[in-house]
Structure formats: C-alpha cells, structure tokens
N, C-alpha and C positions, 0 to 999 in steps of 0.2 A: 663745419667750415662755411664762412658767410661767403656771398658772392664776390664781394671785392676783395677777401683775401683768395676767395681761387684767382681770382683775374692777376694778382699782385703775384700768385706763383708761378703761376703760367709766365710771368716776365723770364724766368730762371730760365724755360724750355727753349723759351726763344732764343735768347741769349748762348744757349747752347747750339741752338741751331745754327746760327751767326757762327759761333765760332769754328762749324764745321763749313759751311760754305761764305764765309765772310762776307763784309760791307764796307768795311774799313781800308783806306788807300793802302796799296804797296808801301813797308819803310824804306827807308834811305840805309838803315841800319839797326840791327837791336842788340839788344843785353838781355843777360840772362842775371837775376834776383839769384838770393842765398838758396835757394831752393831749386834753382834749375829751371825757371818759368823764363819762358820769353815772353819780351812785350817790347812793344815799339817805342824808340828813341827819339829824341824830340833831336829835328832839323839839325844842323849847327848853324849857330847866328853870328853875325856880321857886328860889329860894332854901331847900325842905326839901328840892330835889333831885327833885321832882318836876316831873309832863309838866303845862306849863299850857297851859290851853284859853278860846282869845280868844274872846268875843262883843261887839264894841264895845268901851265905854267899860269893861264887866263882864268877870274874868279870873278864872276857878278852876283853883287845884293840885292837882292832883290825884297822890298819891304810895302808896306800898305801904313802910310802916314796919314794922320787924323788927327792932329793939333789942328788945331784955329780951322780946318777946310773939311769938305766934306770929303771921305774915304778916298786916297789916290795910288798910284804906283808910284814909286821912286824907285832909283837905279842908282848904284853906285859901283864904278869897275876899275879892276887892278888886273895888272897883267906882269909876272915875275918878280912880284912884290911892289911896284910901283903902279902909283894911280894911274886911271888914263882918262884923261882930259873928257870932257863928256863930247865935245864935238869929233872926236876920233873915233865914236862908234855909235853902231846904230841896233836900237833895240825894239822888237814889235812881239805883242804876246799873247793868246788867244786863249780866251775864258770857256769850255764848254761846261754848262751850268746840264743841273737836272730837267730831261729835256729836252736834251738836246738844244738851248738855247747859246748863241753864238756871243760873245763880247770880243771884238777888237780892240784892242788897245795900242798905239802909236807914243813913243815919246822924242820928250824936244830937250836940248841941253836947258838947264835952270844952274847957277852957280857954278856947285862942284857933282852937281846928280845928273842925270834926267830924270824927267816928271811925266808919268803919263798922264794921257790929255781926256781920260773917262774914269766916272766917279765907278767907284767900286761897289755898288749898292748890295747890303743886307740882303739872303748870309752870304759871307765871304766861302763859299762852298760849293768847289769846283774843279774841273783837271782843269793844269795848267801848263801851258807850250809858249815857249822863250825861244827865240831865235836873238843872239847879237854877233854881229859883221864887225870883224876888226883887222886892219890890214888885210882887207880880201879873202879874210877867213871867216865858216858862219860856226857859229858854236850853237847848240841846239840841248833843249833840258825840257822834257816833260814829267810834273810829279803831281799825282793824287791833294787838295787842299779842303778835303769835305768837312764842315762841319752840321750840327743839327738833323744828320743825316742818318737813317736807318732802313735796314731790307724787314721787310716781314710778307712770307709766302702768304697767302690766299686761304689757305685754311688756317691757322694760326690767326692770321686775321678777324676767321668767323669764330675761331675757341674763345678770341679775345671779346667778342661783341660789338667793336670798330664799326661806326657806322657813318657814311661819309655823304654827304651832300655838295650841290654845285652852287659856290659862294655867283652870288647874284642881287640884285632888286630885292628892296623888302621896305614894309613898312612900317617907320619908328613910331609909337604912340608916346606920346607926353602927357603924365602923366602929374596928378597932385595927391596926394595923403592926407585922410583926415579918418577919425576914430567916431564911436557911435557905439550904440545896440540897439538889439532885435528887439522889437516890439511886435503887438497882437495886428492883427491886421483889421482894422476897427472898421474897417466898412463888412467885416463875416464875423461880427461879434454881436450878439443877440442876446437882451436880455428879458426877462420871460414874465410874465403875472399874469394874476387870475382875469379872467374876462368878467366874472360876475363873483363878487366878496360870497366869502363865505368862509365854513370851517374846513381848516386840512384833515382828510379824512386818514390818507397813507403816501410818504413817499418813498418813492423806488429809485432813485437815485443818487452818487454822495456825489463833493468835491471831487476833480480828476477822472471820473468815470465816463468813458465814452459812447457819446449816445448818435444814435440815426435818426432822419427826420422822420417826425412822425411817431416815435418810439418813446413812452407812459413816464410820463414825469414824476407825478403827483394826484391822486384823488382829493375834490372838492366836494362839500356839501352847501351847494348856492343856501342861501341865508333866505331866498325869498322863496324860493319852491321847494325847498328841502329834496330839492334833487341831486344826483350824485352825478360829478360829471369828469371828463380825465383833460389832465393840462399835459399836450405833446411839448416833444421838439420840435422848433421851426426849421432847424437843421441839423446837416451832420456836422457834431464837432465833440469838444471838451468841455465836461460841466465844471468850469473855475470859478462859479461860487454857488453855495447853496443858502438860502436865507426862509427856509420852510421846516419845519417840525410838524408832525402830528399833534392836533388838539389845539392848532394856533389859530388865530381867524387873520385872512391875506391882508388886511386892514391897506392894501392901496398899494404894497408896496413889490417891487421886483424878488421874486423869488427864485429865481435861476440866473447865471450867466453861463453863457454857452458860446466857446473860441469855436470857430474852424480854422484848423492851424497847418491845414496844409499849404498855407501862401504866410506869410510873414510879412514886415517893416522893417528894413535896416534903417533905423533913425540916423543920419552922420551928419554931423558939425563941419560946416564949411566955414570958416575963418575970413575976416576981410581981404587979407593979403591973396586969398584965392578967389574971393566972391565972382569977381569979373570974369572967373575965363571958364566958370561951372557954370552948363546951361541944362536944363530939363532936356532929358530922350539923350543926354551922356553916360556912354558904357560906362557902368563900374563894376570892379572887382571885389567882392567880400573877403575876406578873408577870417576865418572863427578857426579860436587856438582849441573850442569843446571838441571837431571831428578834424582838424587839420588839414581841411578841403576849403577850394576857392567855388564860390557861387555867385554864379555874373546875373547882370540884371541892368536894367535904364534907369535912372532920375524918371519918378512921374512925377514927383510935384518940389519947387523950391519955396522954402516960405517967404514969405515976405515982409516980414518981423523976425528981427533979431532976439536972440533969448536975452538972458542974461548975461554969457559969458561973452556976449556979442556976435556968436557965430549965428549962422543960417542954417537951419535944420534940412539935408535935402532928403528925401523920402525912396527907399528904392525897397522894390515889389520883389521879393523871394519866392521860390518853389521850395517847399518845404514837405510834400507828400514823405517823406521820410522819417520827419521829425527830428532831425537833429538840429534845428535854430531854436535853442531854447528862450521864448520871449524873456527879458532882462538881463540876458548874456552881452557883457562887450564884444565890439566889434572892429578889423583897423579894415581901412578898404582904399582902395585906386580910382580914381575918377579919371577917366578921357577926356584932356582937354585940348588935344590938338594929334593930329596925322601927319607926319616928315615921309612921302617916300623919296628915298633914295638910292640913286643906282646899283650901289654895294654894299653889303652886309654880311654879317657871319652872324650865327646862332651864339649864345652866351659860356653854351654847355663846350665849348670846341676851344673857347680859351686855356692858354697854357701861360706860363712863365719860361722865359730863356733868357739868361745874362741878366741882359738889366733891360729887358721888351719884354711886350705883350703878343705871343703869335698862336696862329694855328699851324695845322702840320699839313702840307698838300699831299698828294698823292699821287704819283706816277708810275704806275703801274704797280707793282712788287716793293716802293720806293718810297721813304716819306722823309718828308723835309721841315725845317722850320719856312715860318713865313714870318719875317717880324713887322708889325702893324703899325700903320699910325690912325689910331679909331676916333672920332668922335659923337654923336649922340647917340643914346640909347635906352632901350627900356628892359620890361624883366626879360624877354625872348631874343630879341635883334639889337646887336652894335652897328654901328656904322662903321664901314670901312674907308678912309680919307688916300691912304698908302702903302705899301706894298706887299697889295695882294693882285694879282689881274684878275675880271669878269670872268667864270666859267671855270675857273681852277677846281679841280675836286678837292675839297680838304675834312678832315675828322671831325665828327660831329658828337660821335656818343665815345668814352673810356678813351680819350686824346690822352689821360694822365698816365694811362698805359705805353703810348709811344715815346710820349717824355721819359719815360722812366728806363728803357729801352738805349735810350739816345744817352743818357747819362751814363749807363752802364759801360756803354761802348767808347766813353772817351774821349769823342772826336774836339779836338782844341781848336780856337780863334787862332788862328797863324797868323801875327801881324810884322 
C-alpha cells in the first residue's frame, strides 16, 4: 500500500471517530432509511427557501438572499397563519463563527420582509440565535448552521501528516519560461597536442574515459631527438575525443579533447517579448526531464546577437559534480524577472476546491474550516491572498486534500 492510499484510509478511521464523538450540528429532526440508519433531515423550508423557525402559533423565515447583492439576512413572519406586517416585529441574530468570532446582525422593514443590515461573508458556518419581539412577546431559536467544517483529534492529525503553517508576508517571484540545453562548459574544455611532432609511440586512453591532471595520455617519439616523451592531462575531466593511433606522426593537429564536466551550460533562448525584463545575475530554475530535479543558478552572461530564430542566448553556469546534466540534453527553465512582496500569502500545496472557490482549511484547535479565497498573483511556491483569509490564521499546508475529503464525508450543506 502507497502512501496516499494509507492517508486515503485513514479518512475511514476518522470518519468513524466522528461518528462516535461528532462535529456535525444537533438535527431539528431525523429519518431513519430502509435499513434502519438514521441521518439528519434537511430543515423545513419556507416558501423564499428559507429555514423556518416554529414558536407556536408564530413562524419566522428566516433565509440568506444573494440575487443581485452580496449575501444578506431576510426575514419573513406569520403569526396563526397570517403575515405580519414587517414594522410589527422586531428581529436581531447573533452569528458565533469558528472562534469564537461575534457577527451582529440588526434588521429594518424592506417591502413585505426585513433585511438584515450585514453581509453574511463566506462560509455561511456558524450557531445561530434569533430573538423576534412581537406584541410584547420575544420568541427565541438557536440552531447549529456549519458548513466546510470538521473535528480531527491531534493524533489523527499527526497519522494523517497535516502540516499547518501561519498564512502571512511572502514573496511572489515573476517569473518567464524559456527552453534550451546543456552544453560543455567551454571555458574547462582543453584540447591536447603534441609540444614537439613526432611519431605516436602508445596510447593509453579511449573516447569517454576519465582522466586526472597529470595522468599519461599518449607516448611520443620527438622526430628531432628521437627521444621518447609522454603527453599528460592538463586536467581533470572526460576524454570526448581521441584523434591519435599508434604508428601516426602528430603532424600539428589536436589529439585529445578533454570536458571537466563537473560545471555545465544551460544554453536558453530568451525571446523578444521577454528580452527586456532578463538581465545578467537573474535567478533561474533548471528544470531536466533525464533526473526530474530543479538546478538553480544566475545568468552570467546574455548575448548580444540574436541567433537565428531571433532569441538571445542567456548562459547559466550548473554544478554538475554528479553528472546527471548530460551535455546536448534539452532543457525548460524560470528566469526571475521581478519580486512582488506582499502582505498575505498561502503556499500552493494547501489549496483545495469547495463549491465553486478556491480555499484553504484553518485551524482552530481540534477544528478546521473552509476559508474561501480571493487570490491574486503567484508563482510555483506562493499565491497571493487579496480576501478572506485574516494575517496569522493557522491553515493546512501539507495532505489539505485529506480534510476536504473528511468535510465531504460528513455532509455538512450551504443552508441558504
């Protein structure tokens, strides 16, 4: 069993745990399935579609309208089957969010409703307490309305690998894409010849074999002294070409090449649409599909002649002591072309899906929540955070897809 399918079982445990000590609001009422299962009842609803709340003879709708306005409270009341005027009562209802965080809400006659006078900001997931005054009566209704919401204990937590950080400051890089490959790194590339012509006596080394400085290349028979002499390494590297035989005379020309390949060239193509904002001493990202690892590095030089295809070649210097940049391998890479920081940010890994937003899950103790986001810029590490999320919140940063999945199991519905 792979690791994300433990993590994906362990959903089961919790879920079990849950159902032994719960997270989900008191019902109002349940049913029991063909099978004898209980599970919770959906509200009864009003004719706006809203949760109505019984006292008696006295019956208020209560609903969260979102045509054309941003999220609000409406109010609709009857009393022994007849409506009651909206200026005949009065309605006030207090939100306790995850948190412990406080929302008052106050409403004014509109039409035939009242409207409350606060937006109801994402998620609608909260207790909630209704007081309405009618003839001198107060009628009073507190009910459970969580959604996006889930308990998970402290170890369970750690079974699950949840790892949470404090949403804060960070900095966006802006980045540009451009392709390339590895090349020799021609300022550690040496190639080799005789110092005095002569005949090759014996060589000791092929193509690919690697050699130390210093360490017997080839034997010479100078041509003028008929003396025997030996052609080293100038360095440590790789013999990538050999152009010597025995019984041949050097007649003038290069008979070794010799890479040290432990530094590399990322050659990469900069484009006009990006020419201007690439400058020499800009972080870049490597990226090579041969070992599936990023290798960071600076721009040391940009050219300044266009090739052919009309890009600008910029140059970045590799560590390559491993050997896995194989010289003539393609390459895609990230060039830094600009620093955003900004006050609020979440890591990439901590995004989820909810409804129809983009959120992370916070954390309040034993408790996690949706947070639904309004993000804008970003790169491969940091999004920007524009809305609502608050500075300092703890929220999930590693296996989030574990609490979503957790939150789904459990049900909890948009009550509008």
């Amino acid at each position: 069993m792979n690791t994300l399918h433990a993590k994906i079982g362990l959903v089961g445990l919790l879920l079990g745990m849950n159902a032994c000590g719960g997270v989900s609001s008191e019902p109002e009422r349940t049913v029991q399935d063909g099978h004898g299962a209980t599970a919770e009842a959906e509200p009864a609803k009003g004719p706006h579609n809203g949760r109505l709340l019984v006292d008696g003879d006295f019956v208020l709708e209560l609903a969260i309208f979102e045509k054309g306005v941003p999220p609000e409270f409406r109010v609709w009341v009857s009393n022994a089957g007849k409506p009651v005027a909206p200026n005949d009562v009065t309605v006030h209802t207090t939100l306790t969010r995850l948190g412990d965080v406080i929302d008052e809400i106050r409403f004014a006659p509109q039409n035939d409703f009242l409207r409350g006078d606060t937006v109801i900001y994402e998620p609608h997931s909260f207790v909630v307490a209704i007081t309405a005054r009618f003839n001198g009566v107060d009628h009073d209704w507190s009910y459970d309305n969580f959604e996006g919401r889930t308990q998970i204990g402290a170890e369970v937590a750690e079974a699950f690998g949840l790892e949470t950080e404090l949403a804060g400051e960070a900095v966006i890089r802006e980045t540009v894409a451009v392709y390339g490959r590895i090349e020799p790194n021609r300022e550690q590339q040496r190639s080799v010849s005789a110092r005095f012509e002569g005949a090759i006596e014996t060589v000791r080394v092929s193509a690919g074999d690697t050699v130390r400085k210093g360490q017997a290349l080839a034997t010479i028979e100078s041509n003028e002294s008929l003396n025997s002499y030996t052609l080293s390494a100038p360095i440590d590297g790789i013999v990538t070409k050999r152009s010597a035989n025995p019984g041949e005379q050097t007649a003038g020309r290069s008979l070794f090449t010799i890479m040290d390949s432990r530094t590399v060239w990322a050659e990469l193509s900069v484009f006009p649409s990006d020419r201007a904002r690439v400058r020499e001493g800009a972080r870049v990202t490597v990226h090579s599909s041969a070992d599936d690892r990023e290798h960071e590095g600076v721009i040391t030089r940009l050219n300044a002649v266009a090739e052919s295809n009309q890009a600008v070649l910029a140059r970045v210097e590799l560590d390559n002591a491993d050997g896995a940049l194989v010289p003539g391998s393609f390459v895609s890479a990230t060039i830094e072309v600009a620093e955003h920081p900004v006050p609020l940010a979440v890591k990439r890994t901590s995004l989820q899906s909810f409804r129809d937003f983009t959120v992370v899950y916070a954390q309040i103790g034993d408790e996690y929540e949706v947070r639904m986001l309004e993000l804008g810029r970003q790169d491969a590490e940091w999004i920007e955070v524009l809305g609502g999320l608050d500075a300092g919140t703890r929220y999930v940063t590693t296996n989030s897809y574990l609490v979503k999945a957790d939150i789904e199991k459990s049900g909890a519905s948009h009550d509008h």
